[in-house]
N, C-alpha and C positions, 0 to 999 in steps of 0.2 A: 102868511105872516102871523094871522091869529095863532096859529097851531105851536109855532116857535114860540111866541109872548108868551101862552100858557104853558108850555111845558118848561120852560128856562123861570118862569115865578114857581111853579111847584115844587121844580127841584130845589130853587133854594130854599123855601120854606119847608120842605119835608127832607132837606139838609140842616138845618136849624134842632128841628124835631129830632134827627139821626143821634147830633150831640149830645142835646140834651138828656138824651135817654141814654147816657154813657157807653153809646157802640164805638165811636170812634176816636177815645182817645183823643181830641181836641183842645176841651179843655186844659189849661195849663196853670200854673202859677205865676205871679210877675217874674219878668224874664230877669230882673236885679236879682233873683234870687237864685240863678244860674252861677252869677260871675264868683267866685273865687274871691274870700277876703282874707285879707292880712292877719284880722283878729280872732279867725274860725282856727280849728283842729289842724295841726300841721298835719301833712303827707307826705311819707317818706317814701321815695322811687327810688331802685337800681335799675341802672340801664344794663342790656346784654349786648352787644352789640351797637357800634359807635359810628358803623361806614354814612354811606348819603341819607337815610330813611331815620338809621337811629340818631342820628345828629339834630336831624329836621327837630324828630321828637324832645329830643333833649334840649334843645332852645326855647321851643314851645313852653314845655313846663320852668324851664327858669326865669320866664316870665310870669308865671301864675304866684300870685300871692298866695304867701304858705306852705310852699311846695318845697321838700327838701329834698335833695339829693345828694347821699352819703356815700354813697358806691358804685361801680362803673367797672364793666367789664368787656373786654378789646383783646384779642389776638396782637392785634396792627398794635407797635408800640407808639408810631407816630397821631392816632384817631387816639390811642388813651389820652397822650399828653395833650393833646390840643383838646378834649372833652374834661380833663382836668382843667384848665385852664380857663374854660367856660365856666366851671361852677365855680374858680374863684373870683374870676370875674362879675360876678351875678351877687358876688358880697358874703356867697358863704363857705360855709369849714373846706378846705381839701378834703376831697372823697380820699377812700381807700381804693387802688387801685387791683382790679385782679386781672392777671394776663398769661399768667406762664402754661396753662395750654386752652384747647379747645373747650375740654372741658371745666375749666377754673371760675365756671358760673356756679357750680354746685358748691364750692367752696364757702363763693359770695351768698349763695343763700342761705345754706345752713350758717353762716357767721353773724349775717348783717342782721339789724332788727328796721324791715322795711315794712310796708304795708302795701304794698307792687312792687312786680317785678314788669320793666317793658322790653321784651324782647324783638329786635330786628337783626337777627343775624341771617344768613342763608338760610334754607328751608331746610337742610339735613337737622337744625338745632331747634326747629320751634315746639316741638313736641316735647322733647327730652327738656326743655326749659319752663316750659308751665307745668308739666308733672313735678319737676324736682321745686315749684314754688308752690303749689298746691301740697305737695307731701312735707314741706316745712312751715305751714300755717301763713302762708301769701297769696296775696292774688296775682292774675297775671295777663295780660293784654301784648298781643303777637300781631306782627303783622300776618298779612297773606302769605300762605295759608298755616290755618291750626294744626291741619293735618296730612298726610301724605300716603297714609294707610287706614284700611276699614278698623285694622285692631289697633290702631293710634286712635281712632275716633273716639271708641269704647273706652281707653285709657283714660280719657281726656273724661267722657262722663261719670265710669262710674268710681275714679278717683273723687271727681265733685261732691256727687254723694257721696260717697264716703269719709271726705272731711270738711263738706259745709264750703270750701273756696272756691273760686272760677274760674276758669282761664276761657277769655272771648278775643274776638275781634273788634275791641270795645273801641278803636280808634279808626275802625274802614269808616269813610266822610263820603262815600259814592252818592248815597242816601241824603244825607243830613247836609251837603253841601256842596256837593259839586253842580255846575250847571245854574249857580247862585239860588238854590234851593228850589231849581224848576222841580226836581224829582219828588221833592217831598208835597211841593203844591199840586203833585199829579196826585198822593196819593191822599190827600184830603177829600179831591174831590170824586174819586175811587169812594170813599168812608163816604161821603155824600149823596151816592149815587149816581152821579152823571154819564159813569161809564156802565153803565145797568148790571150783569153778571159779565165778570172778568172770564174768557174764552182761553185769550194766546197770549204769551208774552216772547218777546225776542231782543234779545241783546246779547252780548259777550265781550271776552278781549281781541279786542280788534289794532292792533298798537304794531306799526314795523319797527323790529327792533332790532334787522339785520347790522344794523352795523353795533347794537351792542351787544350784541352775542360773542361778534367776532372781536373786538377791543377787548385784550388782557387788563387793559386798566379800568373798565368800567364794571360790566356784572357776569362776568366770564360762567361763573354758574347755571346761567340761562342755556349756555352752549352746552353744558354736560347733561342738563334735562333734555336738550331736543335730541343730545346723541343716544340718550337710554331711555327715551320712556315716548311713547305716542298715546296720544287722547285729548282732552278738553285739561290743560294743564294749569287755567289763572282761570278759576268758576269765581271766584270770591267778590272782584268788582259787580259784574250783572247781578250776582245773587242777593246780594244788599241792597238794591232793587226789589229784583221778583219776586224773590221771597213772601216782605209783607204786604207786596202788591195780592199777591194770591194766598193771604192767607196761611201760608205752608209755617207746620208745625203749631199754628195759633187757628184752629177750626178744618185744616186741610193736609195733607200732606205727600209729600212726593212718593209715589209707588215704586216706576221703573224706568229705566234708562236704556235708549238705545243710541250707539256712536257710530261715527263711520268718518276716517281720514282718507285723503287726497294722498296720493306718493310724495313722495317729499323730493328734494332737488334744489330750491330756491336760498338756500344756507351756502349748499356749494358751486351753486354760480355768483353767486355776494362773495365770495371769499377771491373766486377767478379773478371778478372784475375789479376788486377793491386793494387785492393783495398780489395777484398775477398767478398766473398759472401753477408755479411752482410752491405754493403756500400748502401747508400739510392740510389744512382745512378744506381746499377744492376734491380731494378723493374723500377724505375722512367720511362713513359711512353715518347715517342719519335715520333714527327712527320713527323723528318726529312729523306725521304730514305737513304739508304745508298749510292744508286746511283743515279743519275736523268740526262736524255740524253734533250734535247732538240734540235729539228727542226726550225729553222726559217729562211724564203723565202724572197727575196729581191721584191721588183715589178717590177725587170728586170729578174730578174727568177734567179740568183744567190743563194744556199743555204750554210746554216752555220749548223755544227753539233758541239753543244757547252754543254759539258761533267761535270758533277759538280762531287767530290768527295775526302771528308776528314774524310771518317770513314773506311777505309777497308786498311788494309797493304799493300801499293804498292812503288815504287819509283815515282819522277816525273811525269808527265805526258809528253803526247806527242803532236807535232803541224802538222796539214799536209797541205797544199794548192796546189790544183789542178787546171791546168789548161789546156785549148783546147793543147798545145805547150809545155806542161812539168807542174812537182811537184815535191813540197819539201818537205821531210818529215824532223823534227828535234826531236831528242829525249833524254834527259840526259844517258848517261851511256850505249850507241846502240852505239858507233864508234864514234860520231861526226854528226852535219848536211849531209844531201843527199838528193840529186837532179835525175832528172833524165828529160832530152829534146829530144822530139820525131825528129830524123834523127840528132842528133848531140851527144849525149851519145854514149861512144864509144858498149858496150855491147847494145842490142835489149833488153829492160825489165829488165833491170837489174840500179841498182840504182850505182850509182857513187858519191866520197865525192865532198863534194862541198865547201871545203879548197879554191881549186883556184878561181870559182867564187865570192865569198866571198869577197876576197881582192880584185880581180879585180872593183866589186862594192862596196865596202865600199863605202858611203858615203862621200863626198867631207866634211861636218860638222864635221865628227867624227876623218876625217884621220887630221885634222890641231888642233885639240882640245887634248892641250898639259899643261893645268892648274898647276902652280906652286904646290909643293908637299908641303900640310898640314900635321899634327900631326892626326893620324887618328882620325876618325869620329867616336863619340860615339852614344850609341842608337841604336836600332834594324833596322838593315838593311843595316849594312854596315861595320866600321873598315876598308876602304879603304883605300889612303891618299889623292883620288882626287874627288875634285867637281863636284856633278853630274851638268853634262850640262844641265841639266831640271832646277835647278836653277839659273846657269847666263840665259837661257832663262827667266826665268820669272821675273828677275830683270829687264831685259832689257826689256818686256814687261812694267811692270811698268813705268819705269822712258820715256816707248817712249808713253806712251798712247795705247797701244794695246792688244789684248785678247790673253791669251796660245793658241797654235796650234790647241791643242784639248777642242775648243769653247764650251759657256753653253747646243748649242742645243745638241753635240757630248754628251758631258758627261752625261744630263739630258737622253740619247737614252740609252745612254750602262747601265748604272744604274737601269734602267725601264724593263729592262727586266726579273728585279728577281721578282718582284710583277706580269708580265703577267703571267711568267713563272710558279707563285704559282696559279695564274687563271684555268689556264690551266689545271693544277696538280687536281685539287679540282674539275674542273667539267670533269671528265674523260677523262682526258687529248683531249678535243675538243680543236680547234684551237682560237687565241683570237688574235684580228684585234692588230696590233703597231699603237700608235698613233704617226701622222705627226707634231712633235712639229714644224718643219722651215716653216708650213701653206704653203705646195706645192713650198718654194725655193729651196728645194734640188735638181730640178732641174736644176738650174741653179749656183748653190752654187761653185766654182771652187773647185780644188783637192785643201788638205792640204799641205800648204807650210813649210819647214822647213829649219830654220836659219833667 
């Protein structure tokens, strides 16, 4: 017991000490000065894409004070008018609407005078949609993923540089909110110490989404990726984690990638069983395994095991992080978070909830972040009644001149690794080199700051 008492006082007093001496990014400013006011700089959004994701978003911001939105871009004439409709509801001008094709975003950017552009259309368009706001003086915030190709990645940065704009995954909340901000209170006390030198990380998309694959009416494009492409195909959620759990790109950074898929099959027995034998979906040929593990090495010897899998009946998935000084496992529906700190856990080998740690590190951001209660949030991914903080951050990004937390080179990293990952897959799973998109600053690159 002595041995615990002293080691759990040190740490948090040489946690104290870590802040102060500005390694970890902790310190903040009052969180009032997060929220979004009425009488600050208006921001003007076009949205691309209007289906579940960009709906979510586009309520979100008609919520924020100050937030205009002038223009709105849909395929679907039925998601324009009902997203028209939202912004006159919300009290302001009728946007201008653009729809007459796929490509009638480009239109809307060279037209509009926006200050972002947020794009959630399917994944064939998130590239070609921050390039073309980037090359007309906007910024640009995509869902998952940034990118789809190693020379989309490169597009993506050295457009950046070369006109000064962004285009991030300024709005993935894996990090900064899911789990009621367990992830971010792990990685404080990461920044503190408790987990001594960070070893292994393991997570992925772990999500059955057999029967949406197979429904034309919900994301039917998930079903044309599993028929043409096999690898680690959704990195983005885990990586918003690992990432700056490991440092990667801000003092470390990913070397090489090795993948490897399970045969696939479990898409066309979900089609037998759900649709009957005669459905064109039960023969239809599949490239996507049902399982696919991936290895990838940091070049400080840090490793990731990042897990893909939306064809086989399971629950949730799980997160683990390992370290020289303890680990965390989290897992939906297993008890709760658990930890477990070598000479401070009261049982030898045995895992303990990690309920108390939790609160005790919460987050100095999260624990003052008290947003006045909305009319819940419509759109897929939420029905909450509170503002995700990933959008007063990004407000306030805009209106101050500066890049989401998680920068173009982050996002261009975690997104790139579904195209090595299918490298990999395809030439017998042999290893395939990560490319350095920060051209050797991550070494010097500081930890990500937040608030």
């Amino acid at each position: 017991m002595t041995k615990q008492y002293n080691r759990r006082e040190f740490l948090k007093v040489s946690g104290v000490a870590l802040g102060a001496a500005g390694m970890v990014g902790i310190t903040l400013p009052g969180a009032t000065a997060v929220y979004a006011q009425s009488n600050e700089k208006p921001v003007r959004l076009g949205f691309v894409g209007i289906g579940g994701r960009g709906s979510y978003h586009l309520d979100v911001a008609l919520g924020i004070p100050g937030v205009k939105v002038p223009a709105l871009c849909e395929i679907r004439e039925d998601r324009l008018q009902r997203a028209k409709a939202w912004v006159e509801q919300a009290g302001q001008r009728s946007p201008t609407l653009y729809g007459k094709s796929e490509t009638d975003f480009r239109r809307m950017i060279e037209t509009e005078d926006l200050d972002a552009v947020i794009c959630a259309t399917n994944w064939k368009w998130h590239t070609p949609v921050c390039l073309a706001a980037m090359r007309n003086a906007k910024h640009a915030v995509t869902e998952v993923p940034t990118v789809q190709t190693v020379e989309e990645a490169w597009d993506i940065v050295e457009t950046h540089e070369k006109t000064g704009y962004w285009a991030t995954l300024g709005l993935e909340q894996v990090l900064m909110e899911s789990r009621d901000g367990v992830y971010l209170a792990i990685l404080n006390m990461i920044r503190q110490g408790w987990f001594g030198d960070i070893i292994h990380a393991e997570g992925g998309y772990i999500h059955d989404l057999r029967l949406v694959k197979h429904d034309p009416e919900r994301e039917p494009w998930r079903l044309k990726h599993s028929i043409e492409r096999n690898g680690n195909l959704y990195p983005d959620h885990p990586m918003n984690r690992i990432m700056p759990y490991l440092g990667v790109n801000h003092g470390d950074r990913f070397e090489q990638i090795v993948s490897v898929s399970s045969r696939p099959g479990m898409l066309n027995e979900y089609a037998r069983e759900y649709y009957g034998p005669n459905h064109p979906n039960v023969t239809k040929e599949m490239k996507q395994g049902d399982y696919n593990a991936s290895l990838i090495r940091t070049v400080n010897g840090k490793l990731v095991t990042l897990n893909f899998d939306t064809n086989t009946p399971h629950p949730r998935g799980l997160f683990r992080l390992q370290g020289s000084a303890g680990v965390f496992l989290d897992g939906r529906g297993l008890g709760g978070p658990k930890v477990y700190f070598d000479g401070i856990s009261p049982e030898e080998h045995q895992w303990e909830p990690a309920d108390d740690y939790l609160a005790e590190f919460r987050h100095p951001l999260l624990k003052s972040y008290n947003p006045p209660e909305r009319e819940a949030i419509r759109g897929h991914g939420s029905g909450s009644r509170k503002t995700p903080i990933t959008w007063h951050l990004l407000i306030r990004n805009l209106r101050e001149g500066t890049m989401p937390y998680f920068d173009v080179y982050d996002s261009v990293t975690s997104s790139v690794t579904s195209p090595l990952s299918e490298r990999s897959v395809a030439n017998h799973n042999r290893p395939v080199e990560f490319p350095d998109f920060t051209r050797g600053k991550w070494e010097s690159r500081p930890p990500i700051i937040f608030g």
